[in-house]
VEXDREN-2710 file (C-alpha; in Angstrom, 1 decimal):
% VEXDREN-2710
k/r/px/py/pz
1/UNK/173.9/109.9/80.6
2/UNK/174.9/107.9/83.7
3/UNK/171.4/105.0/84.8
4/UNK/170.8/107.3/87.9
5/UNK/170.4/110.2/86.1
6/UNK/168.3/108.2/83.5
7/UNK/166.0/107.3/86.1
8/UNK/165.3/110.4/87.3
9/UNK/164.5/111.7/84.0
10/UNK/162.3/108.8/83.2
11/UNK/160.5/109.3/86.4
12/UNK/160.2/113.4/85.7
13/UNK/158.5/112.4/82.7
14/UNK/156.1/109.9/84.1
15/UNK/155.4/112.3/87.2
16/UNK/153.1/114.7/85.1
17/UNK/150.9/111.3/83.9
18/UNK/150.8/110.0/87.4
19/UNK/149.6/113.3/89.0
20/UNK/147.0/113.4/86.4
21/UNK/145.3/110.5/86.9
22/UNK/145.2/110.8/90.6
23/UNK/143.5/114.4/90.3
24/UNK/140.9/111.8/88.0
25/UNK/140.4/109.5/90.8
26/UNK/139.8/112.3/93.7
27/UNK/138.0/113.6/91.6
28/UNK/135.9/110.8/90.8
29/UNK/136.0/109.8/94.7
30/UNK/134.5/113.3/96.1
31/UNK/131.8/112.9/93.7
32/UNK/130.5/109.6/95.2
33/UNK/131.2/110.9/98.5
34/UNK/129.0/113.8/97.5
35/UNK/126.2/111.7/95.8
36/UNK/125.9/109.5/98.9
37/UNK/125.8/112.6/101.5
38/UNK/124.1/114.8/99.9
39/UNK/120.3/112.9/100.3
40/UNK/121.4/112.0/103.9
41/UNK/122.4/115.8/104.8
42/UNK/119.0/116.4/102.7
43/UNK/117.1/114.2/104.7
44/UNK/118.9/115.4/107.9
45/UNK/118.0/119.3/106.9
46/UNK/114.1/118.5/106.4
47/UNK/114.0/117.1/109.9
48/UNK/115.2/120.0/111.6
49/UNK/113.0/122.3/109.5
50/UNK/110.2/123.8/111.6
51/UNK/108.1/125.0/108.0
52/UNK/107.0/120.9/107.5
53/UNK/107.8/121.8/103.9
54/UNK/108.9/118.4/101.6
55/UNK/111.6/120.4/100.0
56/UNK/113.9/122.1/102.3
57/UNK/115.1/125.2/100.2
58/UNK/118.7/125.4/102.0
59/UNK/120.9/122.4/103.7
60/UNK/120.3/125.0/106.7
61/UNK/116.7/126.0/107.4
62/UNK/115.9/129.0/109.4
63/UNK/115.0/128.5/113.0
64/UNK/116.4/124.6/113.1
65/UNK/115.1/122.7/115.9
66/UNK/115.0/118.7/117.4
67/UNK/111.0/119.6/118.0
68/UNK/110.1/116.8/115.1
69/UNK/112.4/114.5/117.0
70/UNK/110.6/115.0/119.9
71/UNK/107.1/114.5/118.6
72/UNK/108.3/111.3/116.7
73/UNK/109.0/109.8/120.7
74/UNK/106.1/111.3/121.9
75/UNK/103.7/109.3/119.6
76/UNK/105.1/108.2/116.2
77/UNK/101.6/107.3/114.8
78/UNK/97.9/108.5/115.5
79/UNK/97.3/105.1/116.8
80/UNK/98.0/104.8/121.0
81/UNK/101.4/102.9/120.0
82/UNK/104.4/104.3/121.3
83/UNK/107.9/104.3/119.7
84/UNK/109.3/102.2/122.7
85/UNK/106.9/99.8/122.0
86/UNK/107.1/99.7/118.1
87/UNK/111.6/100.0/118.3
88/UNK/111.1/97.0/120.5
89/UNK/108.9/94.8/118.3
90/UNK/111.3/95.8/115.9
91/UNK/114.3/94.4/117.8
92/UNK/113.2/91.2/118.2
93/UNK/112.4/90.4/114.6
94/UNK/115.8/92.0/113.9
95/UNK/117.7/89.3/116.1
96/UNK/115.6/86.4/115.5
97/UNK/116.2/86.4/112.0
98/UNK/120.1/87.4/112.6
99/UNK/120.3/84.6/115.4
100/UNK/118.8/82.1/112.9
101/UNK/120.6/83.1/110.0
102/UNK/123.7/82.5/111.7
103/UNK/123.0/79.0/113.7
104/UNK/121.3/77.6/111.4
105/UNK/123.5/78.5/108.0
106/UNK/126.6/77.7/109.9
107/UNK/125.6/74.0/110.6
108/UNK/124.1/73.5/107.2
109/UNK/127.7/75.4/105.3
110/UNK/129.5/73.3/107.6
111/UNK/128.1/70.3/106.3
112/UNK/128.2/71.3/102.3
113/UNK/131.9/72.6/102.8
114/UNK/133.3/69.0/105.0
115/UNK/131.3/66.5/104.3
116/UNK/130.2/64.5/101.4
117/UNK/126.7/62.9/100.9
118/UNK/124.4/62.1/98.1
119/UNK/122.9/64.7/96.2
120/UNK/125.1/67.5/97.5
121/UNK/125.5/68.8/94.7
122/UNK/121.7/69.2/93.3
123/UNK/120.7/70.9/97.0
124/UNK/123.9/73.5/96.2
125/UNK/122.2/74.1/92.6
126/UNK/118.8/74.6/94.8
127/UNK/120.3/76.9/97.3
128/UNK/121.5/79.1/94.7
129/UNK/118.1/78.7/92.3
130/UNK/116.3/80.2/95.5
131/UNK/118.8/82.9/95.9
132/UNK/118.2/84.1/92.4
133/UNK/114.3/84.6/93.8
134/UNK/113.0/87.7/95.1
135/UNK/111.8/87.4/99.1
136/UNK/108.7/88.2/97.5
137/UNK/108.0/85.6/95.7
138/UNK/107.7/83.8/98.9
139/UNK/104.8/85.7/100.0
140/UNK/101.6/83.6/99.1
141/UNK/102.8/80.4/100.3
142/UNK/104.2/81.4/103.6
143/UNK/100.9/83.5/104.0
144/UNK/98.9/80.3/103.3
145/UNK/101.2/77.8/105.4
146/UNK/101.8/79.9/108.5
147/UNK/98.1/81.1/109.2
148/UNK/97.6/77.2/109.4
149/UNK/99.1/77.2/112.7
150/UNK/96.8/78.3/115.4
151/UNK/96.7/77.1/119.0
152/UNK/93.9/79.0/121.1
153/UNK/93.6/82.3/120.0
154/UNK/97.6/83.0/119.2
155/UNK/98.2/82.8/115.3
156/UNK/101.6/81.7/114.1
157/UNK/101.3/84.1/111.1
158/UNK/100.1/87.2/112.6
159/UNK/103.0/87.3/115.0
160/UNK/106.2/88.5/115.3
161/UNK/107.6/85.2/115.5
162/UNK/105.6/83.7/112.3
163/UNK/107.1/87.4/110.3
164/UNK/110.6/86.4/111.8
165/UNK/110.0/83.1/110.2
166/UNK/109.5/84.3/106.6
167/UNK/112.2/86.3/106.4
168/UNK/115.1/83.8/107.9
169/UNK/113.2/81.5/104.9
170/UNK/114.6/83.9/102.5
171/UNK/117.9/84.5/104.2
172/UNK/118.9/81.7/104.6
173/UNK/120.0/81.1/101.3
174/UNK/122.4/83.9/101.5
175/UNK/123.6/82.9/105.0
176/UNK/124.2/79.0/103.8
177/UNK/126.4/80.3/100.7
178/UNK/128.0/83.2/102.0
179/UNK/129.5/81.2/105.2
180/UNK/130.0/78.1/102.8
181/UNK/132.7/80.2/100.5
182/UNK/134.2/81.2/103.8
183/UNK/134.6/77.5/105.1
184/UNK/136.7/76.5/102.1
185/UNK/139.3/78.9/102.8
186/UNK/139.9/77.1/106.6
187/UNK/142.5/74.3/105.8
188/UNK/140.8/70.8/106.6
189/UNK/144.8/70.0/108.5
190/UNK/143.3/71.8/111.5
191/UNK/140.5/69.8/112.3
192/UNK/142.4/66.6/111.2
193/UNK/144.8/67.9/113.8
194/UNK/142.2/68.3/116.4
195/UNK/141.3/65.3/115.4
196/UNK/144.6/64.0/116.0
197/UNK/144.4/65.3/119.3
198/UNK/141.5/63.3/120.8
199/UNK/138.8/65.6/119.7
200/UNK/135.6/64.8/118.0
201/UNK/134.3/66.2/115.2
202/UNK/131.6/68.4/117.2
203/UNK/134.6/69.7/119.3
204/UNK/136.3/70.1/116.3
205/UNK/133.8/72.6/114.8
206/UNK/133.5/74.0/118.1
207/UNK/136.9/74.8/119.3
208/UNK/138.6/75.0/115.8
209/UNK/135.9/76.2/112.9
210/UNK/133.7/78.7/114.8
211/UNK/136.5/80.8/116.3
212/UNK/138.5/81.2/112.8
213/UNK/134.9/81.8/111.1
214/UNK/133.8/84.6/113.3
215/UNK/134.4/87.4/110.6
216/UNK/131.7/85.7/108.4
217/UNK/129.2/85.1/111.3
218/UNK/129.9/89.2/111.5
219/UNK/128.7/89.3/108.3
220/UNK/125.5/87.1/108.4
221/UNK/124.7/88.2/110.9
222/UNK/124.5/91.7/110.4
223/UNK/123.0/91.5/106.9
224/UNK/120.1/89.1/108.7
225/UNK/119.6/91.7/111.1
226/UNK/119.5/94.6/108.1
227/UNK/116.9/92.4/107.0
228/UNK/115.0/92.2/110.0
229/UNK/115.3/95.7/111.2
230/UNK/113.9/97.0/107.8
231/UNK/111.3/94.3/106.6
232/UNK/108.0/95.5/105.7
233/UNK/106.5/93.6/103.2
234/UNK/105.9/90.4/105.7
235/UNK/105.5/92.7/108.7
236/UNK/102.8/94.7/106.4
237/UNK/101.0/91.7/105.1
238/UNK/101.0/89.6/108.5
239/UNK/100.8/92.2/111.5
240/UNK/97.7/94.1/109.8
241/UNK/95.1/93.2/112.8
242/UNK/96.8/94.2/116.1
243/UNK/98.9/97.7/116.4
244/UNK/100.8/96.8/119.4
245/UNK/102.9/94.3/116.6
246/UNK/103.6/97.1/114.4
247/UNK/107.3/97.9/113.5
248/UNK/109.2/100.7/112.9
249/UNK/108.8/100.4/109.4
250/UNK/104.9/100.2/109.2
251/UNK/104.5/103.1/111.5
252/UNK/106.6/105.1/109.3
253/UNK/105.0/104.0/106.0
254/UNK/102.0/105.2/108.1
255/UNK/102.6/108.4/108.1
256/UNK/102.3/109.3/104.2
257/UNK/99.3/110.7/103.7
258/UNK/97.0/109.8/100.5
259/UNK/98.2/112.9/99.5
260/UNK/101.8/114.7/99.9
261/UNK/100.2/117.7/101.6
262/UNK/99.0/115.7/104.3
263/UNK/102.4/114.3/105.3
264/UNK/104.2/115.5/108.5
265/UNK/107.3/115.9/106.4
266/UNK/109.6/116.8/109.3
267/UNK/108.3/114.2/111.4
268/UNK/108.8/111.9/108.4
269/UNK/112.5/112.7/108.0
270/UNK/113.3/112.5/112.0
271/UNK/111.9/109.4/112.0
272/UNK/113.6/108.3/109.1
273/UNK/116.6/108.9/110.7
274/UNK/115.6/107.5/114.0
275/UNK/115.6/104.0/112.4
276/UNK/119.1/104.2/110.4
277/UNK/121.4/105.0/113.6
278/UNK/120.7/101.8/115.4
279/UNK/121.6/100.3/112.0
280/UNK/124.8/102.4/111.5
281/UNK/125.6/101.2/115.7
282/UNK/125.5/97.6/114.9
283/UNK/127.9/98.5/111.4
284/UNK/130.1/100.7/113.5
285/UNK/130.2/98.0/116.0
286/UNK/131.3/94.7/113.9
287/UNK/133.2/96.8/111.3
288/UNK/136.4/95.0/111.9
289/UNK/134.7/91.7/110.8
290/UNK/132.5/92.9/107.6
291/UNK/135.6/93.7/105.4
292/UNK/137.4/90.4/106.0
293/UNK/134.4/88.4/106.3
294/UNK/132.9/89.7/102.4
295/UNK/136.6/90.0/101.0
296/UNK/137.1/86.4/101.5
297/UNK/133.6/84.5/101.4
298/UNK/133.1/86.2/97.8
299/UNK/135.5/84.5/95.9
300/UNK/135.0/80.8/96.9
301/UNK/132.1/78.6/96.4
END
C-alpha cells in the first residue's frame, strides 16, 4: 500500500474516535449551557407571571406581563425611597470602589513589580495572607474604626463613602496582585528605553506602563465595581439608620417577607433582574479586555 493511501486509512480509522469524543464534549457543553440558563430563564419566567406564585409551573406563564417591572420603578420598597434614588446610591459605591481599586492597586503593583526595597517580600506574603480572608472578617474592626470619625452630625461610617471604604479595604488585595502578575509580563527594556529617551520614571509609567496595562485595569476594575454594585453586608450593617442610603441590594433583601407567603415573588424576580443588566452592560462593554487581562495576570506572580 502506497503512504498516501496509508494515511487515508489511518485517518478513516481514527475518524470514528474523533467524532466520538466531540459528540462527548457538545454534549458536555449544552449541559452547562443549560444549567446556567435554565435559573436565569426561571427567574425571568417568575417575573412576568401575573399569579405572584414562587414556583412558576411553565417557563411560559399564562397572561405574561412587565406589570411587576413596573411596580418595582414605581416604589421598590414600602419605605418613600424610590429606585432612582436607591440605583443611584448604588452607583457611586460601585465606582468608588472600582476607581480606588484601580488607582490605588496600580501604584502599589507598580512598585512590588519594578522596584526593590526592604521587606518586599514579607508585605507580598501579607498581601496574599489577607486575600486568603473572607471580606467578612473585616467587619468588627472597620465597624469600630470608621464610626470614630464624626465631624458635626455627618458619620464616616454610616455613609456611603465610609461603606465604599470597607470594601476597596478588601479589594485591594485582589487588585494589588492581580495587576502585579500582569506588570511582570511588560519587558522592563521599554521603560529603560523611555528612559533612554529623556523621560522620567513617572512619564515612564505614564506614557509606557499604563497604556500596555489597560486590559488588567479592565479587569480590576470591573471586578471592584461587581463588588460594589452587589455589597450588602457593609451596606446592611452601616446604612441601617437613614433610607435615603439604601442600595439596591438592601431594598431587595427587603422585600422577603418573615414568611415566603408574604413575598411579592414577581416583584422579587423583576427586580432581581433589574440589578444584573447594568452589571451584564459594564461586562458587555469591557469584554475585549477581561479575557486578555485574566489570561495573562493569572499565571505570573
Amino acid at each position: 500500500m502506497s503512504r498516501p493511501l496509508a494515511d487515508a486509512h489511518i485517518a478513516g480509522r481514527r475518524r470514528p474516535g474523533r467524532f466520538g469524543r466531540q459528540l462527548v464534549l457538545q454534549l458536555i457543553c449544552i449541559a452547562i449551557a443549560v444549567t446556567v440558563l435554565f435559573p436565569m430563564v426561571w427567574i425571568l419566567a417568575m417575573s412576568l407571571d401575573p399569579r405572584n406564585i414562587s414556583r412558576p409551573d411553565s417557563l411560559f406563564p399564562p397572561g405574561a406581563s412587565l406589570d411587576a417591572y413596573a411596580r418595582v420603578i414605581a416604589r421598590p420598597t414600602l419605605n418613600p425611597v424610590s429606585f432612582a434614588r436607591l440605583a443611584l446610591n448604588s452607583v457611586i459605591i460601585a465606582l468608588l470602589i472600582s476607581a480606588a481599586s484601580v488607582s490605588i492597586g496600580v501604584l502599589a503593583a507598580y512598585a512590588f513589580s519594578r522596584l526593590r526595597f526592604r521587606g518586599r517580600e514579607i508585605l507580598m506574603i501579607a498581601i496574599l495572607a489577607v486575600l486568603m480572608l473572607p471580606a467578612v472578617a473585616a467587619l468588627a474592626p472597620l465597624f469600630v474604626m470608621l464610626g470614630k470619625f464624626q465631624f458635626g452630625t455627618f458619620n464616616l461610617r454610616s455613609s456611603l463613602f465610609g461603606v465604599a471604604l470597607a470594601v476597596t479595604a478588601s479589594q485591594l488585595p485582589f487588585a494589588i496582585w492581580n495587576i502585579k502578575g500582569y506588570l511582570d509580563t511588560i519587558p522592563k527594556e521599554l521603560e529603560e528605553a523611555a528612559t533612554v529617551d529623556g523621560a522620567g520614571r513617572f512619564q515612564a509609567f505614564r506614557y509606557v506602563i499604563l497604556p500596555l496595562a489597560t486590559p488588567v485595569l479592565a479587569v480590576t476594575a470591573f471586578f471592584g465595581f461587581i463588588a460594589g454594585w452587589t455589597e450588602f453586608q457593609f451596606s446592611f450593617l452601616f446604612l441601617v439608620g437613614d433610607t435615603n442610603l439604601w442600595t439596591l441590594s438592601m431594598a431587595l433583601n427587603g422585600m422577603v417577607g418573615q414568611y415566603a407567603a408574604s413575598t411579592p415573588w414577581s416583584q422579587f424576580a423583576a427586580f432581581a433582574i433589574l440589578v444584573a443588566l447594568p452589571v451584564m452592560v459594564v461586562y458587555m462593554f469591557l469584554q475585549r479586555y477581561i479575557v486578555s487581562g485574566l489570561a495573562i495576570g493569572g499565571v505570573k506572580g
